[in-house]
C-alpha positions in Angstrom: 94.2 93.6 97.7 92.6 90.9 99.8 89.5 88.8 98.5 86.4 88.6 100.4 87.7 84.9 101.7 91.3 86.2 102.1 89.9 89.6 104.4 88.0 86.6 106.3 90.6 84.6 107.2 92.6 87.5 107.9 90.1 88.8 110.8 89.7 85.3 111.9 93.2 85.1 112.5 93.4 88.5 114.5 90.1 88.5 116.4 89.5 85.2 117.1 92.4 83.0 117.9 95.7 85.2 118.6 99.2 84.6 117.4 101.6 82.1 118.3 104.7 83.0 116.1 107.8 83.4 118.7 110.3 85.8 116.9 112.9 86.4 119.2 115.0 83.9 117.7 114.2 84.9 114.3 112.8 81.7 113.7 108.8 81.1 113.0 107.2 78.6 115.3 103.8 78.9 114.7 102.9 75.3 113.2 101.7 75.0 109.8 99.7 72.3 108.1 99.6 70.9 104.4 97.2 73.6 103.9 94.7 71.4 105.2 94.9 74.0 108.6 96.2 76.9 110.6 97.1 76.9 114.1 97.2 80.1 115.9 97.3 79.8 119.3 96.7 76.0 119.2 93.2 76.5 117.5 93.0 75.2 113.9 90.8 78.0 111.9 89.6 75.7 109.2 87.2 73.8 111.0 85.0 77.7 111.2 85.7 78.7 107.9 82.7 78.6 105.4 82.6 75.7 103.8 82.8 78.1 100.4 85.4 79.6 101.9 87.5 75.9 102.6 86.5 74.6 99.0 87.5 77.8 96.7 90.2 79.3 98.5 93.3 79.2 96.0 96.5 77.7 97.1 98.6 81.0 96.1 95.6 83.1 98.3 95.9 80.4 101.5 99.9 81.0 101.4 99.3 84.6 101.3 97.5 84.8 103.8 99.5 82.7 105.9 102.5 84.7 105.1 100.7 88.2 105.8 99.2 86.2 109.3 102.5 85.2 109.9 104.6 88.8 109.4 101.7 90.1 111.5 102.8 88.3 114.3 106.1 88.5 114.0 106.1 92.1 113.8 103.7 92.3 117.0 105.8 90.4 118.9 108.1 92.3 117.6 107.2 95.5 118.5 107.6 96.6 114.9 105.8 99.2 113.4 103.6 99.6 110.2 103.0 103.3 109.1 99.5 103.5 107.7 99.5 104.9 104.0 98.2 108.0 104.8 99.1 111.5 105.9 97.2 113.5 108.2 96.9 117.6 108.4 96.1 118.8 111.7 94.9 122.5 111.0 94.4 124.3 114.3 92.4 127.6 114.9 92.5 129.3 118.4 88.9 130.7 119.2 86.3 129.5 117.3 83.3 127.9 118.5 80.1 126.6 117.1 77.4 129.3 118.1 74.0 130.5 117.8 72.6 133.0 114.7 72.4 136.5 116.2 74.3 139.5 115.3 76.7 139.0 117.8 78.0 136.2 115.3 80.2 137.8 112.2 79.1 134.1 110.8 75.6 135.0 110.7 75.2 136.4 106.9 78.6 136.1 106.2 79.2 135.1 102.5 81.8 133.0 101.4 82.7 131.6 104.8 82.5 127.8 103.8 83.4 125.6 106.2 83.9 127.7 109.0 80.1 129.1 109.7 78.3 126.8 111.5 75.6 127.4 114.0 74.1 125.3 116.9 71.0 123.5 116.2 71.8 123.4 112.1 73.2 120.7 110.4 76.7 121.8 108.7 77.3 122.2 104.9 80.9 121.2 104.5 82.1 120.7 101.1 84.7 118.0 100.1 82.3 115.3 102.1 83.9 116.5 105.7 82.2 115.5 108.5 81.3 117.6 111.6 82.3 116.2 115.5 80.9 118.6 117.6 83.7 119.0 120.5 83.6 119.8 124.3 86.1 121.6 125.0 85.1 122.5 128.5 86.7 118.6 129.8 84.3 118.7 132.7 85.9 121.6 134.6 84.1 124.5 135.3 84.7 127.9 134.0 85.5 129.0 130.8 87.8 126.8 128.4 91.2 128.7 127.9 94.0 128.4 125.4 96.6 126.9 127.7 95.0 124.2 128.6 93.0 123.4 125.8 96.0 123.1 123.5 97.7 121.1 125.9 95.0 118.5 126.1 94.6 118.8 121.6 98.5 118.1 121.4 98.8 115.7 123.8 95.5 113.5 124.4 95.7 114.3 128.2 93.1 115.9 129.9 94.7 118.7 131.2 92.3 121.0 132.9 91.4 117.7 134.7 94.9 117.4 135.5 96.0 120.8 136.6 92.2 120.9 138.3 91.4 124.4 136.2 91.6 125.9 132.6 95.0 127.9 132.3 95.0 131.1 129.9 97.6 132.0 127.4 100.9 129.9 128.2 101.1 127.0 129.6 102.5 126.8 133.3 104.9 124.4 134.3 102.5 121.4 135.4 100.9 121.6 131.8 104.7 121.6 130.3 105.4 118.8 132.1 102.4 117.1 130.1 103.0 118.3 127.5 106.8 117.6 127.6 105.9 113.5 128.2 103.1 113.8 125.9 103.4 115.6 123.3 102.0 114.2 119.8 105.1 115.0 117.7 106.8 112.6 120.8 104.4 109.9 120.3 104.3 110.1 116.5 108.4 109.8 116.9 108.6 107.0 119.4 106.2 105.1 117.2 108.5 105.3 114.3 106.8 107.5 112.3 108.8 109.4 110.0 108.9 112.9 108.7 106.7 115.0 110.6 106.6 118.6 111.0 104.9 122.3 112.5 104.7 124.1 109.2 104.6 127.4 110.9 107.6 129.6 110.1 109.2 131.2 113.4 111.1 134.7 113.1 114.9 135.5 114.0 113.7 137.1 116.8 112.3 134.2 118.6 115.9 132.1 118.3 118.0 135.3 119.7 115.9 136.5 122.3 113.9 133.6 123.8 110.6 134.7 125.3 110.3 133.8 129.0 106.8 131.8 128.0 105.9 129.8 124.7 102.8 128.2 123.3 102.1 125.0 123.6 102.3 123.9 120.0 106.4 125.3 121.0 106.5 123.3 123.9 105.2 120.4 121.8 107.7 120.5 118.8 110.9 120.6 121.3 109.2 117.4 123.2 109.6 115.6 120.3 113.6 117.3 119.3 112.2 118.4 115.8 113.7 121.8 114.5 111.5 124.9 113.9 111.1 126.4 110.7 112.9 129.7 109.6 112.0 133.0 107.2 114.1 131.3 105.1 112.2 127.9 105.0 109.0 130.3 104.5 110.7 131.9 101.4 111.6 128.6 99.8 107.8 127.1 100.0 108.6 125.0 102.9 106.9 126.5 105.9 103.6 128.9 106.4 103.2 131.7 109.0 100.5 131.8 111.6 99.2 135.1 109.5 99.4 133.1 105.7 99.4 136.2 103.9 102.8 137.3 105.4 101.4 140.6 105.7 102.5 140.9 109.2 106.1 139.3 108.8 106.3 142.3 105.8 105.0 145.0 108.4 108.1 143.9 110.7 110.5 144.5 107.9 110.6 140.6 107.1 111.9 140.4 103.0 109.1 138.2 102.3 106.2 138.3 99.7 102.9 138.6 100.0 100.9 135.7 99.6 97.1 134.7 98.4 94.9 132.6 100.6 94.9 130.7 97.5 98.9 130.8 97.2 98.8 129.8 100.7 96.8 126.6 100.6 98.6 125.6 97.7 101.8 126.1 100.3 100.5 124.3 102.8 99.1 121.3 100.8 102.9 120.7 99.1 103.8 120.5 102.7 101.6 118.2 104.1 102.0 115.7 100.7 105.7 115.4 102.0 105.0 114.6 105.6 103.2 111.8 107.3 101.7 114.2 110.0 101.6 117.7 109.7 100.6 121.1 112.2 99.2 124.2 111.6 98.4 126.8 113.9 96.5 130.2 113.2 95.4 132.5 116.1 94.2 135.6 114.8 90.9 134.8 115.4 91.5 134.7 118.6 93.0 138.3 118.7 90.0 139.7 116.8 86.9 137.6 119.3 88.7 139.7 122.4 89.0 143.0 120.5 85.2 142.5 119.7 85.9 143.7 116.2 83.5 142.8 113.7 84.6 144.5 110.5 87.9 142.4 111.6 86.8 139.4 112.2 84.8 139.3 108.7 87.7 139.9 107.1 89.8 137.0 108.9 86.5 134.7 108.4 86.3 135.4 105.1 90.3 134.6 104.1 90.4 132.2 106.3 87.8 129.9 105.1 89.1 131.0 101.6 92.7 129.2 102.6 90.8 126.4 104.1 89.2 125.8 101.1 92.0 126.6 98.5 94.1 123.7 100.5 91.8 121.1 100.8 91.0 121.7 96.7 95.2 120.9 96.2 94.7 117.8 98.7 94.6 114.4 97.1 92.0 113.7 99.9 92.1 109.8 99.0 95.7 109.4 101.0 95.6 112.7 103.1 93.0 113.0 106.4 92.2 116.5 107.7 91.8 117.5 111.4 90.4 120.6 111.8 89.7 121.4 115.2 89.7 124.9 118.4 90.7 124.9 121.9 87.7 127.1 122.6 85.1 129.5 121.4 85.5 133.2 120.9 85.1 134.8 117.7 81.6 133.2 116.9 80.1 135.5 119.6 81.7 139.2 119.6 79.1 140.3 122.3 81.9 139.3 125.2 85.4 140.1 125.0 85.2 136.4 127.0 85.9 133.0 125.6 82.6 131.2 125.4 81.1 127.6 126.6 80.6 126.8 123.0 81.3 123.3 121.4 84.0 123.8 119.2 84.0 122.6 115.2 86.2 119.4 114.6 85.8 118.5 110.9 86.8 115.6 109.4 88.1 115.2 105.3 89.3 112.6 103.9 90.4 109.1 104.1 89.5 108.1 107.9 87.1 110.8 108.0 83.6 108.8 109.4 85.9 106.5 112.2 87.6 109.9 113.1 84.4 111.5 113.6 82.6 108.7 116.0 85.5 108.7 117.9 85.7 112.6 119.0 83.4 113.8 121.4 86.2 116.0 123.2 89.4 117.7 122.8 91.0 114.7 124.8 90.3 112.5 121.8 92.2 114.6 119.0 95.7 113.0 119.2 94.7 109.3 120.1 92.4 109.2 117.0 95.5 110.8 115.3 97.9 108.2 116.4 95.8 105.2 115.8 95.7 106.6 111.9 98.9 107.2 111.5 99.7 103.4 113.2 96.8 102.1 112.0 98.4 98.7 110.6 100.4 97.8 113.4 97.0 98.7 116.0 94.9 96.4 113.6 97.2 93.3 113.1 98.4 93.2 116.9 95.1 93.3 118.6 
């Protein structure tokens, strides 16, 4: 771990003077003093280092230094990559906003629904330190924010109701695949050289032999990237999670699956995500309940789901893992309108990267660049 003097030479050396290694040869060219100084881009940084600093600074710290400087530059110049120690869940919910106490809202009195109930104008109990980022997910168009376009923009960073000039429902069209297709986080993630990534949703035998003529966008996103979908199969060994966590829908299709505990779940999902540097989960049944307007339902859903929620992030080693919980839009938090709603929607923030995550999100658009810049943290930092 670097010293005090060691972390101030270091952000000297990044923010203050540049590099001037030339790698392309494989030969460092950046020249070197008898410890006396270091040039980086023709400055020498001794002459602004504390005079504490100069005096105390241990030979074996200076070299050090100079030799993490020095990589640094090389691998900038480069264009190589260093994958930040850390692995980030991004657990996506389709339909819930942040809305007002009322009994339109199944949150409203609703016990046991840690993290999910929070209401407008109350400051948020989350447990596990998260942090709240409230979230627009309107994006400056008007009209209601819809699930098309709102997960395009999540998965990819790109504005998309901006792009496409309105807020697409259910599938996206083929201007938002097109984003999506160039965009897609899994893509970026890949092309930045980060390794082992995954959708932990499991996908039915049904969906590989007959195709549906329109997928989501978290579908469109994975085959951006080339990744393979999870199977029953991968489900039934521990490696994958359906949409619904209990299985009980995959058992009411005849699927030879067992039932599994919101607790059995998280404990699922959180195995997953320790063996992956980024991770995606999707659940939508919220969604399904806010536009049948059922409120014995939606308790229910509420209820489990923030059980699952809270079951995972308790298997999390939350020191190396940061969680991204976030919506496209609001729906289930007011079951007064079969409609989607103008609501902010919830992005919480857990562990490591949690408070830079959660200054940096003020809309949907921001999701996957914050998620990116984690994941490449080291390479962002020692480049700039």
């Amino acid at each position: 771990m670097l010293t005090e003097r060691e972390g101030w030479l270091k952000s000297q050396m990044k923010s203050d003077f540049g590099y001037s290694a030339d790698c392309r040869s494989g030969q460092n060219k950046t020249r070197v003093g008898d410890r006396d100084k270091v040039l980086a881009g023709g400055k020498s940084i001794v002459p602004t280092m504390p005079k504490l600093f100069r005096n105390e600074l241990a030979a074996h710290a200076y070299d050090k230094l100079l030799a993490y400087c020095l990589s640094a530059a090389c691998a900038a110049h480069r264009g190589m990559l260093f994958i930040a120690p850390v692995s980030v869940l991004l657990f996506f919910i389709d339909g819930l906003g942040i809305g007002t106490r009322g009994s339109h809202n199944p949150f409203d009195g609703l016990d046991d629904a840690t993290p999910l109930a929070i209401f407008q104008s109350e400051p948020a109990v989350l447990p596990f330190k998260g942090l709240l980022a409230a979230t627009d997910a309107r994006l400056g168009v008007d009209g209601r924010p819809q699930s098309a376009s709102g997960q395009t923009t999540i998965l990819t960073g790109i504005n998309a109701p901006a792009a496409i000039g309105y807020h697409k429902q259910g599938f996206p069209n083929q201007a938002l695949l097109d984003i999506i297709r160039e965009h897609s986080i899994f893509l970026q993630l890949k092309q930045a050289g980060v390794q082992k990534i995954t959708f932990a949703n499991t996908y039915t035998e049904k969906f590989f032999e007959s195709r549906p003529r329109w997928i989501s966008a978290t579908t469109a996103a994975v085959e951006a990237s080339g990744l393979g979908f999870n199977r029953v199969s991968d489900l039934k060994a521990g490696r994958a999670v359906y949409q619904d966590f209990t299985n009980r829908m995959l058992i009411e299709r005849g699927e030879p699956v067992d039932l599994r505990t919101p607790e059995e779940a998280g404990e699922v999902l959180a195995s997953i995500v320790a063996g992956h540097k980024f991770t995606l989960y999707e659940y939508f049944i919220t969604d399904k309940v806010g536009h049948d307007q059922d409120y014995e339902a939606a308790t229910g859903v509420l209820r489990a789901l923030a059980l699952f929620i809270r079951s995972l992030l308790a298997k999390l080693d939350l020191e190396k893992t940061t969680v991204i919980l976030t919506s496209d839009h609001g729906n289930i938090e007011d079951l007064s309108s079969r409609n989607h709603t103008l609501n902010p929607v919830p992005t919480i923030l857990w562990g490591e990267h949690r408070q830079e995550l959660a200054a940096g999100i003020h809309t949907l658009a921001d999701i996957t660049p914050g998620i990116v810049d984690v994941l490449t943290k080291g390479t962002r930092d020692d480049a700039r």
